[in-house]
PyMOL Python script that loads the backbone (N, CA, C, O; Angstrom):
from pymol import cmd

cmd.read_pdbstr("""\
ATOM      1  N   UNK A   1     144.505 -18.573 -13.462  1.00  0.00           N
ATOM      2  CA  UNK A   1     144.270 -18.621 -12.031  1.00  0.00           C
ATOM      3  C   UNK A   1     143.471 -19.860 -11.665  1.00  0.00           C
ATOM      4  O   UNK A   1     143.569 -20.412 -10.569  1.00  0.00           O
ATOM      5  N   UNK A   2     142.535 -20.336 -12.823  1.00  0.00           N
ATOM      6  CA  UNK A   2     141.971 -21.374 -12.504  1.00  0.00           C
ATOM      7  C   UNK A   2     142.302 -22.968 -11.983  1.00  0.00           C
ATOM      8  O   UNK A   2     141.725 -23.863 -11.365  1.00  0.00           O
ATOM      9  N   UNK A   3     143.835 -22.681 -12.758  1.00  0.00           N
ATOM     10  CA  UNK A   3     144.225 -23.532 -12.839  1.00  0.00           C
ATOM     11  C   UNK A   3     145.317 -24.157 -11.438  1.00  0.00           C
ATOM     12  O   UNK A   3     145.896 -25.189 -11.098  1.00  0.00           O
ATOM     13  N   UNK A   4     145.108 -22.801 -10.991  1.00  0.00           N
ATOM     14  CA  UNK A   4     146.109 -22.802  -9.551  1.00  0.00           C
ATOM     15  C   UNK A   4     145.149 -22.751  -8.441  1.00  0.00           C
ATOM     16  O   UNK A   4     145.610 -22.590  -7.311  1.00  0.00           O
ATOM     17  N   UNK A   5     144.155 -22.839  -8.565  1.00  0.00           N
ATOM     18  CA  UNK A   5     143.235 -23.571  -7.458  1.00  0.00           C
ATOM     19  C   UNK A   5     142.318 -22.140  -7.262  1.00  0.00           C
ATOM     20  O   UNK A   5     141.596 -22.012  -6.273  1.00  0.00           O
ATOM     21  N   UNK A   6     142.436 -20.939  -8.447  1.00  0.00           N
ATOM     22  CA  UNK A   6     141.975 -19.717  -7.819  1.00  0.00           C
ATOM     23  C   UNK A   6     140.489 -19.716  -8.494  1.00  0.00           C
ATOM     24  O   UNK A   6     140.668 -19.399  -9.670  1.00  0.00           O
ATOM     25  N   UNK A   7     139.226 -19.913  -8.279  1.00  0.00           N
ATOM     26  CA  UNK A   7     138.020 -19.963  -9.186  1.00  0.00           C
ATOM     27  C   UNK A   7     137.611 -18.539  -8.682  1.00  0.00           C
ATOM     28  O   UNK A   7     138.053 -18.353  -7.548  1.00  0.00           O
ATOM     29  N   UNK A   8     137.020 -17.650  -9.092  1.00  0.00           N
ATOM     30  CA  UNK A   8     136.623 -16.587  -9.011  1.00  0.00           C
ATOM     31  C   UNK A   8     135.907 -15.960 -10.421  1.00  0.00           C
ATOM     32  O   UNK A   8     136.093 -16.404 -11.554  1.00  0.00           O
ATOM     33  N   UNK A   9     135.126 -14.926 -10.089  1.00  0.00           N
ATOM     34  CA  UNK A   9     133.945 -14.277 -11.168  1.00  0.00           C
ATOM     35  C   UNK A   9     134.712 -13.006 -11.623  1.00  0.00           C
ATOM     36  O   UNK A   9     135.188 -12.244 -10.781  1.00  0.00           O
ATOM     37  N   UNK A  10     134.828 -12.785 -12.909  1.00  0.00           N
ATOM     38  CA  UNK A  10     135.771 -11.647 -13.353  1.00  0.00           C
ATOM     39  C   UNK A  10     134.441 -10.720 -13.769  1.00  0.00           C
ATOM     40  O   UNK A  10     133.826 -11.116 -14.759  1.00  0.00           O
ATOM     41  N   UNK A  11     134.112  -9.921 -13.320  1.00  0.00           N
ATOM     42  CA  UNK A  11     133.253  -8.914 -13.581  1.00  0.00           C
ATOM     43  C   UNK A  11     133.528  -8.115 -14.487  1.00  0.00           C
ATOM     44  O   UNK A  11     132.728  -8.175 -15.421  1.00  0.00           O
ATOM     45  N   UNK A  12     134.300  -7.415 -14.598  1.00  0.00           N
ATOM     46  CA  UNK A  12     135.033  -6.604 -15.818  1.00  0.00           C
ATOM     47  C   UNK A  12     133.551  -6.792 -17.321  1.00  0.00           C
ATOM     48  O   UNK A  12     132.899  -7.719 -17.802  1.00  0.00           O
ATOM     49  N   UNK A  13     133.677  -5.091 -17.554  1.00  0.00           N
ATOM     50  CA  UNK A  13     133.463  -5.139 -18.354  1.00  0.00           C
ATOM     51  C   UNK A  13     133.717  -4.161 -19.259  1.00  0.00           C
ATOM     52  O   UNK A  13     134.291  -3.245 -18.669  1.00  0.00           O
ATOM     53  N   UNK A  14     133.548  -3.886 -20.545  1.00  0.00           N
ATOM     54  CA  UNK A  14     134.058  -3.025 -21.412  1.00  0.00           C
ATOM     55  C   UNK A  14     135.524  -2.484 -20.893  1.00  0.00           C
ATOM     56  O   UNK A  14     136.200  -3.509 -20.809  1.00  0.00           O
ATOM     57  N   UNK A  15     136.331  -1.368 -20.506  1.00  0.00           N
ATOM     58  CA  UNK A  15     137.170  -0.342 -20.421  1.00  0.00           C
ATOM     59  C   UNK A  15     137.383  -0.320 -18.687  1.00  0.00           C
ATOM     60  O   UNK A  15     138.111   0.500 -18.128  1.00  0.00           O
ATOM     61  N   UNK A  16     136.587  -1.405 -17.957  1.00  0.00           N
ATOM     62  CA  UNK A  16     137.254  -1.936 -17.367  1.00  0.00           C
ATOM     63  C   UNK A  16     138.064  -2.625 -17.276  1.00  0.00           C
ATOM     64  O   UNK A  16     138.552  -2.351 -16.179  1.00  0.00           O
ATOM     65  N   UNK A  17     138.555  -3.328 -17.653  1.00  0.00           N
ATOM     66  CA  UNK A  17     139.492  -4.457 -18.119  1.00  0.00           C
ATOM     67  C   UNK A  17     140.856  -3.524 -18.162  1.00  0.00           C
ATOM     68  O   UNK A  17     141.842  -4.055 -17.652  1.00  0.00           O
ATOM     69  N   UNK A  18     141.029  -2.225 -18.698  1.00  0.00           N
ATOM     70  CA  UNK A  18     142.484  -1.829 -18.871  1.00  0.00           C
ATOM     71  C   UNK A  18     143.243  -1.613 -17.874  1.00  0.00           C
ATOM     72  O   UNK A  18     144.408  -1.257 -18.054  1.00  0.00           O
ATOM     73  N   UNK A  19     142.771  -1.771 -16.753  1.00  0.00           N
ATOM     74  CA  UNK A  19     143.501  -1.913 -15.322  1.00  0.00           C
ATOM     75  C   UNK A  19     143.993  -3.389 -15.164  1.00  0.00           C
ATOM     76  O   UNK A  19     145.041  -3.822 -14.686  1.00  0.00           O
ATOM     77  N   UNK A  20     143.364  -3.763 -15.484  1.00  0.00           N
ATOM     78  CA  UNK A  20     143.832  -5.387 -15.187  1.00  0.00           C
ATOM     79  C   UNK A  20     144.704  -5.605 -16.493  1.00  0.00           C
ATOM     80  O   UNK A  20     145.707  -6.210 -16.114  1.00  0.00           O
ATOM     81  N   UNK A  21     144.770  -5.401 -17.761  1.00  0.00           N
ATOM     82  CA  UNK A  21     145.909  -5.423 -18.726  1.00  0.00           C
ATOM     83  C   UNK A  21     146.594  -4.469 -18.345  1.00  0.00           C
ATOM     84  O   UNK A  21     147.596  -4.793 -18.982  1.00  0.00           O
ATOM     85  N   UNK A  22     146.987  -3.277 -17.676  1.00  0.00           N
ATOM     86  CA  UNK A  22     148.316  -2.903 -16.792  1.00  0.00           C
ATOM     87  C   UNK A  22     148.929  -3.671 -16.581  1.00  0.00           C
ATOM     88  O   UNK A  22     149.945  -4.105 -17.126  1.00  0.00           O
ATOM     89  N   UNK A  23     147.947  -4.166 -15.078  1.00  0.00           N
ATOM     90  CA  UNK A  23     148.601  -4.964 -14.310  1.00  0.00           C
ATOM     91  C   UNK A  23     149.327  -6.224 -14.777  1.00  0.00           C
ATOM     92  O   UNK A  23     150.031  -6.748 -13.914  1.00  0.00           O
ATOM     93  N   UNK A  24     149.303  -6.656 -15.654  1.00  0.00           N
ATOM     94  CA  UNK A  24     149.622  -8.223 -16.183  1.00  0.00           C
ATOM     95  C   UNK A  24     150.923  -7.205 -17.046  1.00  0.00           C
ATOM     96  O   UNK A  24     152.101  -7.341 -16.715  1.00  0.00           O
ATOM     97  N   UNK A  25     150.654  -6.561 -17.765  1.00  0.00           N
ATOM     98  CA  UNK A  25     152.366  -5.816 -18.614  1.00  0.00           C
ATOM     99  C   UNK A  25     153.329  -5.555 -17.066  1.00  0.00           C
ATOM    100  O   UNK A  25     154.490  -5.956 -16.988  1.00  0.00           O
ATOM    101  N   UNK A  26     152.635  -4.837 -15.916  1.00  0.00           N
ATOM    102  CA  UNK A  26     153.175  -4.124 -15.063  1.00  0.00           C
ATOM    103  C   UNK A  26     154.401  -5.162 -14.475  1.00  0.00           C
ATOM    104  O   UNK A  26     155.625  -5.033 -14.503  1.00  0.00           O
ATOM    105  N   UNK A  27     153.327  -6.504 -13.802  1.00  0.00           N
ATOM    106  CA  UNK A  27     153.801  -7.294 -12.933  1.00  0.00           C
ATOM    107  C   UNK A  27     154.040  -8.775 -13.720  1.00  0.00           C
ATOM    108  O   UNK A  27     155.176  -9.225 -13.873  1.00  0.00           O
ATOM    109  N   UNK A  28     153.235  -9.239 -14.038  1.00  0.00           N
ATOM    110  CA  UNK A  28     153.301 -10.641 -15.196  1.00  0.00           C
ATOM    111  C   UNK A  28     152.205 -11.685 -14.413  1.00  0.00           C
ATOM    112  O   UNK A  28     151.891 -11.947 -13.251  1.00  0.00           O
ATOM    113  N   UNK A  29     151.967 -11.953 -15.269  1.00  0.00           N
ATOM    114  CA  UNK A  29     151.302 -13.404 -14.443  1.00  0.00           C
ATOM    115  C   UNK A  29     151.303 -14.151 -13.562  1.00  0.00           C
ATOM    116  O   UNK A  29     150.383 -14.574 -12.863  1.00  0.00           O
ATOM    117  N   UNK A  30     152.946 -14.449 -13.567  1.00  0.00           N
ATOM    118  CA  UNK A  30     152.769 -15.436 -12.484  1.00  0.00           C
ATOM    119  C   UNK A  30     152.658 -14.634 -11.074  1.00  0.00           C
ATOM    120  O   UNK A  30     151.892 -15.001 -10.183  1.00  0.00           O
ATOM    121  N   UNK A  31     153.390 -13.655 -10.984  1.00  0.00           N
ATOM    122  CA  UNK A  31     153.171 -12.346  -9.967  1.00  0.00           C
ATOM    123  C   UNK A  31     151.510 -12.511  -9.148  1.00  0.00           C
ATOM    124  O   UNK A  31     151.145 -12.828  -8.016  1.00  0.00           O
ATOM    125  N   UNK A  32     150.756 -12.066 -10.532  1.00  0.00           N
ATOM    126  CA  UNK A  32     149.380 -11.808 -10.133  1.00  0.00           C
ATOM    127  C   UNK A  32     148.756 -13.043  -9.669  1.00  0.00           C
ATOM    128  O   UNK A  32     147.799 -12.880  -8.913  1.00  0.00           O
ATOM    129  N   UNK A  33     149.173 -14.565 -10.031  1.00  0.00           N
ATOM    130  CA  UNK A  33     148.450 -15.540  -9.313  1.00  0.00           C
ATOM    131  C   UNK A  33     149.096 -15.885  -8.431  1.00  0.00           C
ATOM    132  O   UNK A  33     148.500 -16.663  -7.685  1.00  0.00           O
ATOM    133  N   UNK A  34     150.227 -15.623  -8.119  1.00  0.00           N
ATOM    134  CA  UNK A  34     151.140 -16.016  -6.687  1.00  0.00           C
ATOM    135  C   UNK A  34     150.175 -15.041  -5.679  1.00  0.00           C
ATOM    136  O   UNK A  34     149.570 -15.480  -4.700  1.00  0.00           O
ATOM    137  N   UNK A  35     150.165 -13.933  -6.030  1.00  0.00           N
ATOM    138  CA  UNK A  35     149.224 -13.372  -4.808  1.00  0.00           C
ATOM    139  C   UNK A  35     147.961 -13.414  -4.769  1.00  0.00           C
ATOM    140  O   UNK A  35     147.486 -12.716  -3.873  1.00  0.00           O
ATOM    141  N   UNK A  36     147.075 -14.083  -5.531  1.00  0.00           N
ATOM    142  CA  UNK A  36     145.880 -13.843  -5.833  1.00  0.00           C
ATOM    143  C   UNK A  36     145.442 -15.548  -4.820  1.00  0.00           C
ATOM    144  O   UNK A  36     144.493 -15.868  -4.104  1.00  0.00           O
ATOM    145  N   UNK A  37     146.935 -16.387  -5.358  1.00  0.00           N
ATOM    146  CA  UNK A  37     146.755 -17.930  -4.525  1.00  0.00           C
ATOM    147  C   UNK A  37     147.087 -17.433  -3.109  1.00  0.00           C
ATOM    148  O   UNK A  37     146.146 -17.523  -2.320  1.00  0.00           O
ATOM    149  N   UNK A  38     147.898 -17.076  -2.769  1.00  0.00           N
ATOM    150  CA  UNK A  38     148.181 -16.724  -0.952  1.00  0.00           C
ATOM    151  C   UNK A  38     146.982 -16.182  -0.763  1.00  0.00           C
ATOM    152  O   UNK A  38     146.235 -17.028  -0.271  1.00  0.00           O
ATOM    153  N   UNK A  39     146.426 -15.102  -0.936  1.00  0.00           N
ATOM    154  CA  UNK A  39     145.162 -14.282  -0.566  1.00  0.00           C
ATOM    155  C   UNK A  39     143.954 -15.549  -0.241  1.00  0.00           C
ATOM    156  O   UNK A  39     143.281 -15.964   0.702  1.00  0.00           O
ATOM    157  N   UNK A  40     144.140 -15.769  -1.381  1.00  0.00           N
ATOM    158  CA  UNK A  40     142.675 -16.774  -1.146  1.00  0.00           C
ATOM    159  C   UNK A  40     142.953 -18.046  -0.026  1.00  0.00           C
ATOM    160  O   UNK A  40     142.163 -18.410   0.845  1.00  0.00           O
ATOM    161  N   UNK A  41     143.868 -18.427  -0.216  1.00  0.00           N
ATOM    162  CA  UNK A  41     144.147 -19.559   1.093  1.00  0.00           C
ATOM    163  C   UNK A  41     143.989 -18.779   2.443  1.00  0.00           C
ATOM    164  O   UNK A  41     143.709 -19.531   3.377  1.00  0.00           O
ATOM    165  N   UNK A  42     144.083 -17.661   2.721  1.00  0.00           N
ATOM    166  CA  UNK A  42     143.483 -16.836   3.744  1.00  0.00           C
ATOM    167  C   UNK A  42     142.448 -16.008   4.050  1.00  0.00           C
ATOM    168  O   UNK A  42     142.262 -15.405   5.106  1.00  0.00           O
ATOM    169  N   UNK A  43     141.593 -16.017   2.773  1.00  0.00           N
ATOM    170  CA  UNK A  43     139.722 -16.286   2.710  1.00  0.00           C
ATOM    171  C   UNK A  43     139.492 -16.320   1.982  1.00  0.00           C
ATOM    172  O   UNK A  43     140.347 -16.419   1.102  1.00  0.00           O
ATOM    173  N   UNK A  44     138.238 -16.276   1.685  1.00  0.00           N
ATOM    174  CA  UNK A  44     137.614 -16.693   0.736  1.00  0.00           C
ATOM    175  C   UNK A  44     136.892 -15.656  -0.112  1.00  0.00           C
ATOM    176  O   UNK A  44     136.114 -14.818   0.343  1.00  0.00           O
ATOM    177  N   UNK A  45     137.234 -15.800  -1.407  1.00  0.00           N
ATOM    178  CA  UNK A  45     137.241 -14.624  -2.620  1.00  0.00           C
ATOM    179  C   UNK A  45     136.431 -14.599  -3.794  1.00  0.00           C
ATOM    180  O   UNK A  45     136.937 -14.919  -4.869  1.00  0.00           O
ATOM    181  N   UNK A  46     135.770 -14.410  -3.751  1.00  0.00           N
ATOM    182  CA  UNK A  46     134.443 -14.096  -5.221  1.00  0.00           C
ATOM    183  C   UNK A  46     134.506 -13.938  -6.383  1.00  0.00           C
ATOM    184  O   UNK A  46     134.053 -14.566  -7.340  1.00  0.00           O
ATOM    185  N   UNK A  47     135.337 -12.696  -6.241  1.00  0.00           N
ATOM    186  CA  UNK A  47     135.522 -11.769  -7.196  1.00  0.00           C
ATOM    187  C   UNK A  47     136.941 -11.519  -7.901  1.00  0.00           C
ATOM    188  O   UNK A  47     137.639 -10.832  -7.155  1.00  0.00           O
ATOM    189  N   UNK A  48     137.505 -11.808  -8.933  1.00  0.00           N
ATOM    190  CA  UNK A  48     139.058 -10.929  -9.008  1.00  0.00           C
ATOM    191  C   UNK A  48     139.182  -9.550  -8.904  1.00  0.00           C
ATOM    192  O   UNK A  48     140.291  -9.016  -8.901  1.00  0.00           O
ATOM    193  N   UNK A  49     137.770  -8.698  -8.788  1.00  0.00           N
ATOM    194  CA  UNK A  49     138.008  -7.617  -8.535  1.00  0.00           C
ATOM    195  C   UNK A  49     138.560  -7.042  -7.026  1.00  0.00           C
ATOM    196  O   UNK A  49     138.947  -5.896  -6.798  1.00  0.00           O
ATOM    197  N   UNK A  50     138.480  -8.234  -6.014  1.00  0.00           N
ATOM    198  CA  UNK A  50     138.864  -8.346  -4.701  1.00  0.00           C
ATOM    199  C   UNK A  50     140.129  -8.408  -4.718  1.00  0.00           C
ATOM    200  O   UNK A  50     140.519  -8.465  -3.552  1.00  0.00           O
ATOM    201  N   UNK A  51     141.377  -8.435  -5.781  1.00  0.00           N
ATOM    202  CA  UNK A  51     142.482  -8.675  -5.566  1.00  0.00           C
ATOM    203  C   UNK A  51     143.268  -7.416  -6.452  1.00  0.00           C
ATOM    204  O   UNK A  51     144.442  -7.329  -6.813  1.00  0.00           O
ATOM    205  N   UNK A  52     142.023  -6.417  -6.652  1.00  0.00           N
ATOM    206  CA  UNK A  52     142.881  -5.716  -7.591  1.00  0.00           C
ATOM    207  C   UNK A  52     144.012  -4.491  -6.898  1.00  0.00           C
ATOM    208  O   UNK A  52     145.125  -4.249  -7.364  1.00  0.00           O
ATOM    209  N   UNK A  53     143.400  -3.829  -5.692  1.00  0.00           N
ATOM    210  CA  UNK A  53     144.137  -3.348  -5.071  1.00  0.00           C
ATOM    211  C   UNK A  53     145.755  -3.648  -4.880  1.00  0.00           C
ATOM    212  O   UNK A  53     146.702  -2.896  -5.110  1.00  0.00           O
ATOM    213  N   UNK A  54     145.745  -5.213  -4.303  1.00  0.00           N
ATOM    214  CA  UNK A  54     146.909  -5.851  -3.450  1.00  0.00           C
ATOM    215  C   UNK A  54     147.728  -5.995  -5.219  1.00  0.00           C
ATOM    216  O   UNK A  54     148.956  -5.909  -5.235  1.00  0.00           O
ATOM    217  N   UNK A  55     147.286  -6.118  -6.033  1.00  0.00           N
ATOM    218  CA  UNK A  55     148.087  -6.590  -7.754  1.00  0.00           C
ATOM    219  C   UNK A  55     148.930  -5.146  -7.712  1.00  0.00           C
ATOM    220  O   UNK A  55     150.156  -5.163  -7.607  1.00  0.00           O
ATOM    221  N   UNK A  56     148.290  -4.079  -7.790  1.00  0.00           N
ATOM    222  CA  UNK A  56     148.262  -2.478  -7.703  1.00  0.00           C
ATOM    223  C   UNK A  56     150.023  -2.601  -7.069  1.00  0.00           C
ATOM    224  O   UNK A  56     151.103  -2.600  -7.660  1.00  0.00           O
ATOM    225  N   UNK A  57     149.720  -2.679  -5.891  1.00  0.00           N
ATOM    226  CA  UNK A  57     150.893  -2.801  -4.849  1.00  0.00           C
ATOM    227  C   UNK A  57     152.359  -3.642  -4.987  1.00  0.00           C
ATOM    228  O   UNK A  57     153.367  -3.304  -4.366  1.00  0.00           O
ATOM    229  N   UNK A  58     152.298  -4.809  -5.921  1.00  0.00           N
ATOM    230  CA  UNK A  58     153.157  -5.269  -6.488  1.00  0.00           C
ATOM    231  C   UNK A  58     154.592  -4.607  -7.373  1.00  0.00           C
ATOM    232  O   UNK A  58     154.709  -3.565  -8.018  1.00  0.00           O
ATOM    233  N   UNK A  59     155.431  -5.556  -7.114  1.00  0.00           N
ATOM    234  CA  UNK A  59     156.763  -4.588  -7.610  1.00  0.00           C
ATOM    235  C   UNK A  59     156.668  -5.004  -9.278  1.00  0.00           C
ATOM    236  O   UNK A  59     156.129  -6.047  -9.650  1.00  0.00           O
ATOM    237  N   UNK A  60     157.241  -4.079 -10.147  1.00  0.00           N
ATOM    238  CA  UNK A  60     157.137  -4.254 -11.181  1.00  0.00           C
ATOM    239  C   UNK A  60     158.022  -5.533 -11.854  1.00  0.00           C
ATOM    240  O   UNK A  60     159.069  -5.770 -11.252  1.00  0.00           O
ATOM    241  N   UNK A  61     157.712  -6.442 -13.105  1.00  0.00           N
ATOM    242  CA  UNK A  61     158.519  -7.327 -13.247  1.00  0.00           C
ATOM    243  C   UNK A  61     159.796  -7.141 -13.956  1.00  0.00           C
ATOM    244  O   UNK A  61     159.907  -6.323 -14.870  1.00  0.00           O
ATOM    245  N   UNK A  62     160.844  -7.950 -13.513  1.00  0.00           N
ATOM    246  CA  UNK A  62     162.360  -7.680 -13.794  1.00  0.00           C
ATOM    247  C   UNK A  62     162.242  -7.221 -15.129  1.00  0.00           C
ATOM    248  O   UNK A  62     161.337  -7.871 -15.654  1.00  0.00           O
ATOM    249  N   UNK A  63     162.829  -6.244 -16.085  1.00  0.00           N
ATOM    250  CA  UNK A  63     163.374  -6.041 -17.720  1.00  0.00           C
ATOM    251  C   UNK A  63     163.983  -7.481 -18.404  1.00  0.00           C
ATOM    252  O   UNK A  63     164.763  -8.335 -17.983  1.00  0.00           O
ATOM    253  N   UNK A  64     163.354  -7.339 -19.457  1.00  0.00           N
ATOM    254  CA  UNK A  64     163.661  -8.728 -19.804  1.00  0.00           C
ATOM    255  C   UNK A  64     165.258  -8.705 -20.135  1.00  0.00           C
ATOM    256  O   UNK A  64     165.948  -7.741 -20.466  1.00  0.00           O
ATOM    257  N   UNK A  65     165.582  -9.896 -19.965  1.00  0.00           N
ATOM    258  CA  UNK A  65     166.733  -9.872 -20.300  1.00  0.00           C
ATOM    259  C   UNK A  65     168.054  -9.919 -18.943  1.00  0.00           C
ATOM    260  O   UNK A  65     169.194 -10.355 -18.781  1.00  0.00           O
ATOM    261  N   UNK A  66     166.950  -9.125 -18.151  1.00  0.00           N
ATOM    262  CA  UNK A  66     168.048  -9.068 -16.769  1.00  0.00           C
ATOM    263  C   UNK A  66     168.429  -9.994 -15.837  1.00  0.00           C
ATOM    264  O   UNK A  66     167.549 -10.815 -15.580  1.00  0.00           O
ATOM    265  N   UNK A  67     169.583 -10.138 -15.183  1.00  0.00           N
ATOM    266  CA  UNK A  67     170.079 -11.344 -15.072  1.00  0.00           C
ATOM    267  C   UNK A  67     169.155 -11.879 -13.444  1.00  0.00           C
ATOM    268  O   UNK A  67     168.907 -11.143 -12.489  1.00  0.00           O
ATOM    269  N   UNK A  68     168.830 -13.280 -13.581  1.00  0.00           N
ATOM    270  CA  UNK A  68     168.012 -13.968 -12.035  1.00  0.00           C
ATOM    271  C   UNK A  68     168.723 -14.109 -11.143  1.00  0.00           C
ATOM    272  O   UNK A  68     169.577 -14.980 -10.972  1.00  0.00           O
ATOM    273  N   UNK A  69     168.294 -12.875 -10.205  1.00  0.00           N
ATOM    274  CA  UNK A  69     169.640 -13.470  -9.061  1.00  0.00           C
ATOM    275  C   UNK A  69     169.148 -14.634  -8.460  1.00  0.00           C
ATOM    276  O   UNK A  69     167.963 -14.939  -8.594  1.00  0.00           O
ATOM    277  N   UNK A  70     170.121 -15.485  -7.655  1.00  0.00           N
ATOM    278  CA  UNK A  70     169.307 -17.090  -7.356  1.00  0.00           C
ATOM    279  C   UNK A  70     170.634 -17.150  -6.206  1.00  0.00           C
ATOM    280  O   UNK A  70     171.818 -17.246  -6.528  1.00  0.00           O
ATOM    281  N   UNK A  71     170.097 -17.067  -4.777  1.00  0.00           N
ATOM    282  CA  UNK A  71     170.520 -16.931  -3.319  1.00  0.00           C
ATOM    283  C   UNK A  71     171.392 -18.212  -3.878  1.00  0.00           C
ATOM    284  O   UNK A  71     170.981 -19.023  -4.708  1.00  0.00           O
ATOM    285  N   UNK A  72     172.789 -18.219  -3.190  1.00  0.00           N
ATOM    286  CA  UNK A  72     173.523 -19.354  -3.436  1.00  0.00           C
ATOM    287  C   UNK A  72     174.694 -19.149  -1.888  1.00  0.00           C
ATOM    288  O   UNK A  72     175.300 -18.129  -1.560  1.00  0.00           O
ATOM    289  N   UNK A  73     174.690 -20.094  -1.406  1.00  0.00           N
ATOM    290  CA  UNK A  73     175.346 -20.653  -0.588  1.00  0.00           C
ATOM    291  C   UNK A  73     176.692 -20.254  -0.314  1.00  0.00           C
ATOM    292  O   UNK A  73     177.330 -20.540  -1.327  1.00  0.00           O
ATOM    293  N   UNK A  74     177.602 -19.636   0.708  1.00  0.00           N
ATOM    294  CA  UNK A  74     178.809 -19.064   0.938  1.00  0.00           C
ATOM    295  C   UNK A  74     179.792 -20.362   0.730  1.00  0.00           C
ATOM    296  O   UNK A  74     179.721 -21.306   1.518  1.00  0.00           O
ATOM    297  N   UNK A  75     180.661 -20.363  -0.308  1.00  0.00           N
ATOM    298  CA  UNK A  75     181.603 -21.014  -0.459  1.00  0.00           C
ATOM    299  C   UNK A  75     183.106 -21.030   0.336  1.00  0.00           C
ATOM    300  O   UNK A  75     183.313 -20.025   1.017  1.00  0.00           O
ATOM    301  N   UNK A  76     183.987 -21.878   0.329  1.00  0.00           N
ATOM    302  CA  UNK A  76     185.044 -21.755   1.177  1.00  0.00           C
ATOM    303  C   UNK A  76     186.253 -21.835   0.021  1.00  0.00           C
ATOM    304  O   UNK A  76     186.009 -22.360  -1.065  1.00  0.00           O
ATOM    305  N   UNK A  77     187.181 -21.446   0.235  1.00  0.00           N
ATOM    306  CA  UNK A  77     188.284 -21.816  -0.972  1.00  0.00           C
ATOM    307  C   UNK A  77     188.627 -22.780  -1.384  1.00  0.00           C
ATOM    308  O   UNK A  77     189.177 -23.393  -0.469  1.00  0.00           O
ATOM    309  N   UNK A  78     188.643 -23.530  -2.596  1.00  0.00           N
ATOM    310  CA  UNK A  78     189.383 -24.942  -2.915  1.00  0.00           C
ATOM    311  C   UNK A  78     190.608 -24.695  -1.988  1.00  0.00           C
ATOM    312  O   UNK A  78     191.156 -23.632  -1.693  1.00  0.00           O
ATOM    313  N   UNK A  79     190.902 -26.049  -1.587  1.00  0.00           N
ATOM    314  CA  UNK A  79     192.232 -26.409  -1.116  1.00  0.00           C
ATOM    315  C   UNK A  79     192.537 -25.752   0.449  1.00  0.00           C
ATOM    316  O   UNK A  79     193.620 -25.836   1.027  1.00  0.00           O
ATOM    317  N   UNK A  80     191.164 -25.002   1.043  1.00  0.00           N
ATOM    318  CA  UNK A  80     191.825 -24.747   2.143  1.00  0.00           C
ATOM    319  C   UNK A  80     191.055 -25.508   3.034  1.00  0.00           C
ATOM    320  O   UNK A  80     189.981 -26.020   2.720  1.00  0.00           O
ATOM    321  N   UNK A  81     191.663 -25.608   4.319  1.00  0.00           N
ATOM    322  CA  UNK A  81     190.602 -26.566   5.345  1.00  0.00           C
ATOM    323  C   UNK A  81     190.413 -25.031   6.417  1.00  0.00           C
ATOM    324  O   UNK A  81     191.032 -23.969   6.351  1.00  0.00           O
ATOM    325  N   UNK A  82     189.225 -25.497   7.432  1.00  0.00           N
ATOM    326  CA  UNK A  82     189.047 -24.320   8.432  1.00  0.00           C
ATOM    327  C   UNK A  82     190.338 -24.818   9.715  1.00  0.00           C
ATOM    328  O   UNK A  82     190.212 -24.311  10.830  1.00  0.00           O
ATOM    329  N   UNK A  83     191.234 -25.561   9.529  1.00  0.00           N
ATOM    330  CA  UNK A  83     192.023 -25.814  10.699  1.00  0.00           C
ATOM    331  C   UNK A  83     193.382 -25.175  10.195  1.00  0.00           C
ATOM    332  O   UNK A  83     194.150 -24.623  10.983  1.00  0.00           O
ATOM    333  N   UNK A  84     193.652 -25.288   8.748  1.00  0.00           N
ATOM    334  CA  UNK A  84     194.483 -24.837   8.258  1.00  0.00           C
ATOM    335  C   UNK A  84     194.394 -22.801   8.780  1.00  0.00           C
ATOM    336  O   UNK A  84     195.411 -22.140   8.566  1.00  0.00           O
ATOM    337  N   UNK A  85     193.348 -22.205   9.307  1.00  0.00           N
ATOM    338  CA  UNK A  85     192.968 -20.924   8.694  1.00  0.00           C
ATOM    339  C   UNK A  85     193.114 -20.324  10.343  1.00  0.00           C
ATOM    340  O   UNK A  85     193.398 -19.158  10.620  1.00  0.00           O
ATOM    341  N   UNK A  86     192.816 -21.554  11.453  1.00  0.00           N
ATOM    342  CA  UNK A  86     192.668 -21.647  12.801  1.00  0.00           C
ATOM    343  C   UNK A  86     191.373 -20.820  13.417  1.00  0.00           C
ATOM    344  O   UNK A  86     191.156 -20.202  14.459  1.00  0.00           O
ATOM    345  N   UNK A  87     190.546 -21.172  12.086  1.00  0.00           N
ATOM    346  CA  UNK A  87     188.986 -21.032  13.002  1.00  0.00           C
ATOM    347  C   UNK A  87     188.371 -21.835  13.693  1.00  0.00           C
ATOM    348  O   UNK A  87     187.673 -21.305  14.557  1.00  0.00           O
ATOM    349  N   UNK A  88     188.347 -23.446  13.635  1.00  0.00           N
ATOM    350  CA  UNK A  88     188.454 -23.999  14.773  1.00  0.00           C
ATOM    351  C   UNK A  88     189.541 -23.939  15.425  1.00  0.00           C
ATOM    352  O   UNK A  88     189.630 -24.479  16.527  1.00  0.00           O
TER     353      UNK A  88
END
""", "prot")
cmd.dss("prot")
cmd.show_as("cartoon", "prot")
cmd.util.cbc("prot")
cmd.orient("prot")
């Protein structure tokens, strides 16, 4: 987190900590500093124990192995034109 601009005091101690190793199996890393960076660019944060709730709330991370969906652009058919089809 430090490294993504997030400085904060990890309080945790002993058997505290096994909430926060959940959360990192639950969601993954980058999960937990993607929201931990938005949060903080919208105030200002002390503690990582201030972010443990909103981590909580996170969707779990994909099964490995499963395929990335990646938004891709509506294609048109090789070889046809839109005048050929008379949508203009």
């Amino acid at each position: 987190m430090t490294a993504s601009g997030v400085v904060v005091r990890w309080p945790f101690t002993g058997n505290q900590w096994f909430p926060v190793i959940a959360l990192i199996n639950k969601c993954g890393i980058p999960a937990l500093v993607a929201y931990a960076r938005r949060t903080a660019d919208r105030t200002h944060v002390d503690s990582a124990r201030y972010f443990m709730r909103g981590w909580g709330e996170l969707p779990p991370k994909p099964a490995a192995g499963s395929p990335v969906h990646t938004p891709r652009p509506h294609l048109r058919a090789v070889g046809q034109s839109p005048e050929d089809r008379g949508i203009f």
